[in-house]
N, C-alpha and C positions, 0 to 999 in steps of 0.2 A: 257415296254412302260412307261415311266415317262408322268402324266397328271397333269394340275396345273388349278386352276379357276384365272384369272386374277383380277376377284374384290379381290381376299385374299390380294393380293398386291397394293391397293388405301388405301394409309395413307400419310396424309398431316403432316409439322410441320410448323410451325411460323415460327421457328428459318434457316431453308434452305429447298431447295428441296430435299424431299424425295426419297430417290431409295430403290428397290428392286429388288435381281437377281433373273430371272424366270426362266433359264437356263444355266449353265457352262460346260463346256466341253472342252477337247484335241484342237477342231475344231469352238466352237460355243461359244456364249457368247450373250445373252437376258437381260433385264433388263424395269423396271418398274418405270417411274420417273412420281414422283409429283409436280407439282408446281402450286403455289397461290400467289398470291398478286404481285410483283413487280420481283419476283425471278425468278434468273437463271441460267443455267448451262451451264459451258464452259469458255473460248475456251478448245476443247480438241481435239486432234489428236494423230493419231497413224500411223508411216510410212507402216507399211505394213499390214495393216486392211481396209477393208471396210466396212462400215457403212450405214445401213435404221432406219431410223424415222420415225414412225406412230403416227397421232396424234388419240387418241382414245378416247380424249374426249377433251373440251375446245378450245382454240385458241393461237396458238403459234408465238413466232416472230423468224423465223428461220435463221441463218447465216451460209453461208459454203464457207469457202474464203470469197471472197466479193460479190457474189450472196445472196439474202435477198429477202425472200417471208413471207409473214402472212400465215401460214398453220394454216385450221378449220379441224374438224373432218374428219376422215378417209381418209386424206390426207396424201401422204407421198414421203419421199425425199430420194435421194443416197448420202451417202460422200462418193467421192472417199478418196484410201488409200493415206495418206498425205494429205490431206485437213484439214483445221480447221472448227467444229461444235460448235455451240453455238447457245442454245438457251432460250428465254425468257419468262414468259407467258402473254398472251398479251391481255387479257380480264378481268371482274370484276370478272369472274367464277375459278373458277380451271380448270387447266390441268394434264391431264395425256398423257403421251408419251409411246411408245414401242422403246427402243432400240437395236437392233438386229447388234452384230459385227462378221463379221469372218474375219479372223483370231481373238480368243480373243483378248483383247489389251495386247500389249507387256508387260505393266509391271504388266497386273494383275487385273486390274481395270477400271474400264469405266468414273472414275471422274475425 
């Protein structure tokens, strides 16, 4: 049984949003984003993965396709596979997110 504590992976940088992977796998692929101040990540998609976002802390400006909600904590969203995610952070606070893909992304990477 692989166990992880999720604050290990809350680090912020100036310079972009921070990620960390919390889980890789054959089938599975997790991932820990930081964002502060104006920062964003995205657009990203993957045709044949689907995708959940948690917000676990802060407040987000989420886009999938052209669907757009402000996700606050412990809020969370689906992308379907082929959709486009992007998201922003959208308060004075930091955010942190939970990315969670299956199928991993195709080419490897969730950025």
């Amino acid at each position: 049984m692989k166990r992880r504590n999720l604050t290990d992976l809350v680090h912020f940088s100036e310079d972009d949003v921070r990620r960390e992977v919390l889980f890789d796998s054959d089938r599975f692929f997790s991932q820990v984003a930081c964002l502060q101040g104006n920062q964003m990540m995205g657009p990203i998609s993957d045709p044949t993965a689907e995708a959940m976002v948690t917000v676990l802390t802060g407040e987000v400006a989420a886009q999938v396709d052209k669907g757009r909600a402000r996700m606050k904590q412990w809020e969370t969203v689906l992308v379907p596979a082929g959709s486009e995610l992007t998201l922003r952070n959208a308060s004075a606070e930091p955010s942190v997110v939970l990315l969670v893909i299956a199928p991993p992304p195709s080419d490897g990477d969730a950025a």
